[in-house]
N, C-alpha and C positions, 0 to 999 in steps of 0.2 A: 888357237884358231879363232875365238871370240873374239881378239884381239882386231883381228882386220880389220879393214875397212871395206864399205861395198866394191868400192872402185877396185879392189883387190880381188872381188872373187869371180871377175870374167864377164857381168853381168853384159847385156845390149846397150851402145850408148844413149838409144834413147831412154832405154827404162832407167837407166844409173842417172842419168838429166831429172827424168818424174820423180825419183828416192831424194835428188840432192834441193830438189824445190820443196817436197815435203820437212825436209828437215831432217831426214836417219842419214844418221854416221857411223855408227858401229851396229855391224848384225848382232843379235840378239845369238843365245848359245844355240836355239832349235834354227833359226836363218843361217849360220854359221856349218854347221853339220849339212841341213840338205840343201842347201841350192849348188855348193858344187857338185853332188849328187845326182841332182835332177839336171844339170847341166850338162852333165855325162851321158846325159840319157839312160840311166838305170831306174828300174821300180823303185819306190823308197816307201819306207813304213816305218812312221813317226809316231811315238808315241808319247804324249806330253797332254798338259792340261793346260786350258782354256789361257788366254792370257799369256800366253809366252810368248807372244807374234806368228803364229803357224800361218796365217794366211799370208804374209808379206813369203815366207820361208816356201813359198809350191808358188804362188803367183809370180816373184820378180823371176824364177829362172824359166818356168814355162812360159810367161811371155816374152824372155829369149831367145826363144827357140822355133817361136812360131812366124811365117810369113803373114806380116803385117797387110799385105796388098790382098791379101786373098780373102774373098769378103766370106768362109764359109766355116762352120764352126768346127775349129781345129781343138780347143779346149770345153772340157767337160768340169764341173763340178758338179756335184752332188752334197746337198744340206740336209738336215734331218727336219729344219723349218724354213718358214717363208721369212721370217726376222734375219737370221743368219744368210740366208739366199740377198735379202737385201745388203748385209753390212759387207759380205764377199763381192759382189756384183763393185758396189761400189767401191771398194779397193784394188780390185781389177782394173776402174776408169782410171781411180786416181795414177795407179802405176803405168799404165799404157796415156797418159796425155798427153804423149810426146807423137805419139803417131798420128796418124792421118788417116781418115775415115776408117777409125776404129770404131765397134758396137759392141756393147757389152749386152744380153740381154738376158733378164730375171725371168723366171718360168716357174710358176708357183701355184697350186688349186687355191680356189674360193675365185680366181679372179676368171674372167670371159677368155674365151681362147680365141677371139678375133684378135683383138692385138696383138695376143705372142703369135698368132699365126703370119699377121703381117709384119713382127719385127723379124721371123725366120726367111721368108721370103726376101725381106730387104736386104736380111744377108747380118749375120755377126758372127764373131771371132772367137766370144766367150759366151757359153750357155751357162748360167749359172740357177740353179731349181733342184725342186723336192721331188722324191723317186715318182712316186705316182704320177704325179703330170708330166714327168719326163715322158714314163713309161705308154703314157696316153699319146702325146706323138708320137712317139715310135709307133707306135698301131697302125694311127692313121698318116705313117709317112708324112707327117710334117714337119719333122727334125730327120736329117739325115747325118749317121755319123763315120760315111762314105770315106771322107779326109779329116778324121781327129787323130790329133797327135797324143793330145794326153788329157789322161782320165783323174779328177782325184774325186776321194769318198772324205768326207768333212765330219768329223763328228761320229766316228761311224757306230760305237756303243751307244751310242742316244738313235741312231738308225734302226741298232737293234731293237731299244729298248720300245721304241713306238710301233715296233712290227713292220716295219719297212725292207725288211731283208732279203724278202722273196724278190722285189722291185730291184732291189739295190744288182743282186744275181741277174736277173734277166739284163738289165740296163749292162752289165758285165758281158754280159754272154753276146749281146748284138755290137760289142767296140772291136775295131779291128784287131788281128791275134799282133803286129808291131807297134801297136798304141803304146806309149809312156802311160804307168800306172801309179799313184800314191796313193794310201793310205794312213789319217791321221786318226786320232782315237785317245781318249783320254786312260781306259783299260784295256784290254786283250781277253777279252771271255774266248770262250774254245769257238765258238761259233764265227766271231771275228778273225780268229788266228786260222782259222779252215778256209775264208774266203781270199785269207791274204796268199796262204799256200797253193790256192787253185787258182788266183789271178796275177800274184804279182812274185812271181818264182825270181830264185837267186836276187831277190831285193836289197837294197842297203837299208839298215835298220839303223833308227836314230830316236835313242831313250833321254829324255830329259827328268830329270828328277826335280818336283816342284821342289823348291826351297819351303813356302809355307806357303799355304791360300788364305791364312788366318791374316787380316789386314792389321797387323800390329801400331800400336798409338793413334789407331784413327778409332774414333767415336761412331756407329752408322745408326741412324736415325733417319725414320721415316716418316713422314707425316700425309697421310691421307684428304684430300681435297678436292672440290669438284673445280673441274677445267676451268671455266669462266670465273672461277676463284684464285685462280693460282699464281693472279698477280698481285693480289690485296697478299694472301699468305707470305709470298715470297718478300712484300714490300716490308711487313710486320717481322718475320726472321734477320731483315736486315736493321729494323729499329732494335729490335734484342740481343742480338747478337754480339758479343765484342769481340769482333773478328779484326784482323790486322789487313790483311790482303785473303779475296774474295775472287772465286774462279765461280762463275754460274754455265752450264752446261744445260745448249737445247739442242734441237737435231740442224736446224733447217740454217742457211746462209743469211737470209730474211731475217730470220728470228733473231740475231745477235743485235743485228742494228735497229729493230724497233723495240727491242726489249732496253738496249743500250739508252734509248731515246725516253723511256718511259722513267728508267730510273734518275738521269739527269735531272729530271726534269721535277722529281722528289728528293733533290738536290743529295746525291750521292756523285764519289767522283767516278766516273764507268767508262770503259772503254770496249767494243763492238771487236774481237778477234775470229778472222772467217778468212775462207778462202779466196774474198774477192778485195784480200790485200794484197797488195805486193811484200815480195821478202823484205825488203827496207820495211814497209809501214808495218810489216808485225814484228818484226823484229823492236824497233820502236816500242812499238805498243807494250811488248814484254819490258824492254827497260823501262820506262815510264809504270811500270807495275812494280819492277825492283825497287826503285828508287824513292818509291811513296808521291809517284805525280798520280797515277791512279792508284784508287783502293780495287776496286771489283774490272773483273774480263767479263766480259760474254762470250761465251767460244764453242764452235761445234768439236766434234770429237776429234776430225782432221787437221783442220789448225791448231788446236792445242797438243797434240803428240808429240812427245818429248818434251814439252813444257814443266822446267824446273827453276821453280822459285821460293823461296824458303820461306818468305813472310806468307804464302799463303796457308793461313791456319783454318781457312772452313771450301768446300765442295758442296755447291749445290746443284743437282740434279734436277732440275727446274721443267725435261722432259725424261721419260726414261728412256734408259739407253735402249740402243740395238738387243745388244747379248751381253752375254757377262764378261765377252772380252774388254769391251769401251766401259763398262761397268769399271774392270779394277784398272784400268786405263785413267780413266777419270778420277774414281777415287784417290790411288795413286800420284796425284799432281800432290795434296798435302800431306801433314807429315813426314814434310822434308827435312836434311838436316839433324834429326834425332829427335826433333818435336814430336810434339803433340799434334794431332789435326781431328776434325770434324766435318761426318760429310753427311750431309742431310738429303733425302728423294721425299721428291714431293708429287706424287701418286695420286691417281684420277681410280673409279671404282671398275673402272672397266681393265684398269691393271694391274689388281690387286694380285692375281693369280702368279704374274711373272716374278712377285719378290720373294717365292721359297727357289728359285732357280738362281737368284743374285746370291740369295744366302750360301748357297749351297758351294757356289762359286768361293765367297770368302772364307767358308768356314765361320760365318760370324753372324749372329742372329742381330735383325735390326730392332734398334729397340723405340719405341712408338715417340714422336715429338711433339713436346706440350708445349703450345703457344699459351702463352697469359692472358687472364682472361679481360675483358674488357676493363672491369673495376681497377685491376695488377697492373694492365696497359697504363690505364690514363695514372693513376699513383705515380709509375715509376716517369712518365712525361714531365709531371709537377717537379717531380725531385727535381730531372734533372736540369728542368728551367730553372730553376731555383740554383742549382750550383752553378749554371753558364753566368747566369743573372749576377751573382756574387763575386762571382769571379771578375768582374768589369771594376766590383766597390774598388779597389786602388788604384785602379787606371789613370792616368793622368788629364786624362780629356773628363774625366768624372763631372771637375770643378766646372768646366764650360759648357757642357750639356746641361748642367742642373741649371747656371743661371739661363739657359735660353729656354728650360722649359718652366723658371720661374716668371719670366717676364710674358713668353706665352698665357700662363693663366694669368697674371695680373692684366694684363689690355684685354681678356678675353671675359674676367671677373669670371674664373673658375679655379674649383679648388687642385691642389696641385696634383690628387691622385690619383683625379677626375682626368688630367691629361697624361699621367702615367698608361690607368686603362686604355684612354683614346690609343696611344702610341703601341699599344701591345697589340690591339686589334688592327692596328693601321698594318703591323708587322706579320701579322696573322693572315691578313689579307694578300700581300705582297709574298709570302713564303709559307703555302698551304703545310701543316699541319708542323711548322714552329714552332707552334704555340700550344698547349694543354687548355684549347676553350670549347673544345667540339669533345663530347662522349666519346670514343671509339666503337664500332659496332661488333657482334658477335661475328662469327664467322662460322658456319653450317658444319656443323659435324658430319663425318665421315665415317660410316662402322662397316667392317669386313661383309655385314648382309644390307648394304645402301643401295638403292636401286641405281640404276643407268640411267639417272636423266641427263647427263654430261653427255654432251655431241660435239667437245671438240677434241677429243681422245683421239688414237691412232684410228681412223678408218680402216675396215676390211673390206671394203669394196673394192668393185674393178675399176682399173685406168688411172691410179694413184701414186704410180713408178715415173710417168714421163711426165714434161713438162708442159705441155701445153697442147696431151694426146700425145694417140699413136702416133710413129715415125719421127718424134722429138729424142734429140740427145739427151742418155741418162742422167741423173742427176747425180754429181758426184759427192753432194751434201744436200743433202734435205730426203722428201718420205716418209707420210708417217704410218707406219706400215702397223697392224693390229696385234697385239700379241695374242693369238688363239692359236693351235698344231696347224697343221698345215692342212687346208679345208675350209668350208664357209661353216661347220657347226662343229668342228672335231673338239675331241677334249681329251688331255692325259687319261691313258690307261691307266684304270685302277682310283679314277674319280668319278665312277659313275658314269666314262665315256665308251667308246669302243675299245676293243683290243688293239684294233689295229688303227691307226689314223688314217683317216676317208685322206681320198686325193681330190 
């Protein structure tokens, strides 16, 4: 059954159109099991861990199944945060952008409930939010779930584990009794296994057995840094590094091509991979990465899915991800091939919290990344001007440069290594940091108890979903959504937060 291909398993031709511009070809084993399933129209109760595609596996056939024309919200999801409310939201646009005045809309505490209230009024297709603020319109009647077809619960042992389960029940109890119901979940505690028996009766059950979570041959390394640093950092990982082919990962569309622009321009070879290429130009872009025309991508997480290339031996993480799905998503692109790979997150202090959640994800603790220090930087600059340098002595043009820069100092009556230096500095000038003539500076340390003074971290405030304000088209790449539970102050139970997470 893995074997198929989408075009095989019934999907809508506009969604199968959005699958074959993304780039998927073969459904994944959890995609494979329940979307003919959920196509069928039966309850289904999946059980698998993070990373195995589950949100493609309940999205591509429920938006199947739904009347595109009908602007009212016929699909339901439920996340356990406002992070995963963003990364599903948006995978929803990406699969539905084949339609026509489709809305996908995020519904999430911490943020103002004007907006979500004018984006319900305007009318969307897919609600996608965390129990509590769901639960808060339903009170005040401003989500109506009159005409929903189908319900699914995201995550829903991490729903429990936050105390969200009262919400999650009630949110149950007001769906109509012919709703389409799923349920995903990484375990089955009893508690979980009681909600599925009293909502999603004679269900098709679909077990996937992780292979491993433990990211084997890959290196993970983290390196701690404040925002407005994290271009000099990343610049410096790229002078240390002997990497072969270089995959850098940020959230936003934006961000590829000026990040793209910044490294060029510190003469690395880089190429900008984002959504606002055409299949030719990434396609392109990837061979030109095959082939060693470029060394480094810039890529958000949707453009590079399914990106498989074998010289790329390092991942940088350059913003962090959504969740731990694009977490081993990304990782995942190296250590291909049976290689080795290396993948580095470079962490602002305001999200230090989210890396026992990545870990936990791989199975693999990351272990801290030591840049060189200034002294070690500029030493190893020397060297290696010094071996470029050398590497010219049997050049053939040697002989002809030497007498043009002997004749230069004789008409100028300077000594000749009086114009050696001139010409280093000339070179220096012409190609910013060439040369080993400038110190390199320290770079501010970062420790687990560093204050917040970084302000360009993921914002948690409201109005940070659309594009240019309410009643703007979702963004199907970008958002830099906060990692904190779901809430303007919540904190994991059992850190000193509440038990239960505020809505």
């Amino acid at each position: 059954m893995s074997e198929l291909s989408f075009a095989e398993l019934g999907l809508d031709p506009a969604v199968l159109e959005a699958v074959a511009a993304v780039g998927y070809e073969t459904p994944s084993p959890i995609q494979a099991q329940s979307i003919p399933a959920l196509l069928a129209g039966n309850h289904l109760l999946g059980v698998a861990q993070t990373g195995t595609g589950k949100t493609a596996a309940f999205a591509l056939p429920l938006l199947s199944r739904i009347d595109a024309n009908v602007a009212e919200p016929q699909i339901l999801v439920l996340t356990p945060t406002r992070e995963l409310a963003i990364q599903v939201a948006e995978a929803f646009t990406t699969y539905a952008s084949k339609f026509k005045n489709f809305h996908v809309l995020p519904i999430y505490g911490g943020q103002d409930f004007s907006p979500q209230i004018r984006g319900l009024k305007r009318g969307a297709q897919v609600i996608v939010g965390t129990p509590g603020r769901l639960l808060d319109h339903l009170r005040k009647s401003t989500l109506k779930l009159d005409n929903l077809r189908a319900l699914v619960l995201d995550e829903a042992d991490e729903m429990l584990r936050m105390g969200f389960i009262d919400d999650v029940e009630a949110i149950l109890a007001k769906t109509p009794p012919n709703c389409q119901r799923a349920l995903f979940s990484a375990t089955m505690p009893a508690q979980i296994r009681k909600v599925a028996q009293t909502y999603l009766k004679n269900a098709t059950e679909v077990r996937i057995e992780s292979e491993t979570r433990t990211v084997e041959r890959i290196s993970q390394f983290v390196l701690p840094v404040y925002a407005e640093r994290k271009l000099d950092a990343l610049t410096r990982i790229l002078e240390v590094e002997p990497f072969d082919g270089a995959i850098i990962f940020v959230r936003t569309k934006a961000e590829t091509a000026l990040l793209a622009e910044k490294l060029s321009a510190r003469g690395h070879s880089v190429a900008p991979l984002s959504g606002d290429l055409n299949q030719r130009q990434r396609e392109q872009t990837v061979e030109d990465l095959k082939r060693g025309k470029k060394d480094i991508i810039i890529a958000t997480d949707v453009a590079a899915r399914g990106l498989d290339v074998s010289r790329i031996s390092h991942v940088i993480n350059y913003d962090v991800p959504y969740d731990t799905e694009a977490y081993i998503h990304r990782v995942g692109r190296t250590g291909r091939a049976g290689r080795a790979g290396k993948a580095i997150l470079l962490v602002t202090p305001r999200e230090r919290s989210w890396l026992r959640t990545l870990e936990r994800a791989t199975n693999s603790p990351m272990e801290p990344y030591q840049l060189p220090s200034p002294a070690e930087l500029q030493q190893m600059r020397v060297e290696q001007f010094e071996s470029q340098l050398l590497s010219f002595a049997d050049d053939p043009r040697a002989a002809k440069a030497i007498a043009l820069l002997d004749d230069i100092a004789e008409r100028n009556d300077m000594d000749i290594t009086m114009v050696a230096g001139a010409l280093a500095c000339w070179m220096e000038a012409s190609q910013p940091d060439s040369l080993p003539l400038k110190q390199p500076e320290a770079l501010p340390e970062v420790s687990a108890s560093a204050p917040r003074r970084d302000r360009k971290g993921p914002p948690s405030g409201k109005g940070n979903f659309r594009k240019g304000g309410p009643g703007k088209t979702f963004r199907k790449e970008g958002g830099k959504p906060g990692f904190r539970k779901d809430g303007p102050k919540g904190k994991p139970a059992g850190k000193g937060g509440p038990k239960r997470a505020p809505r």
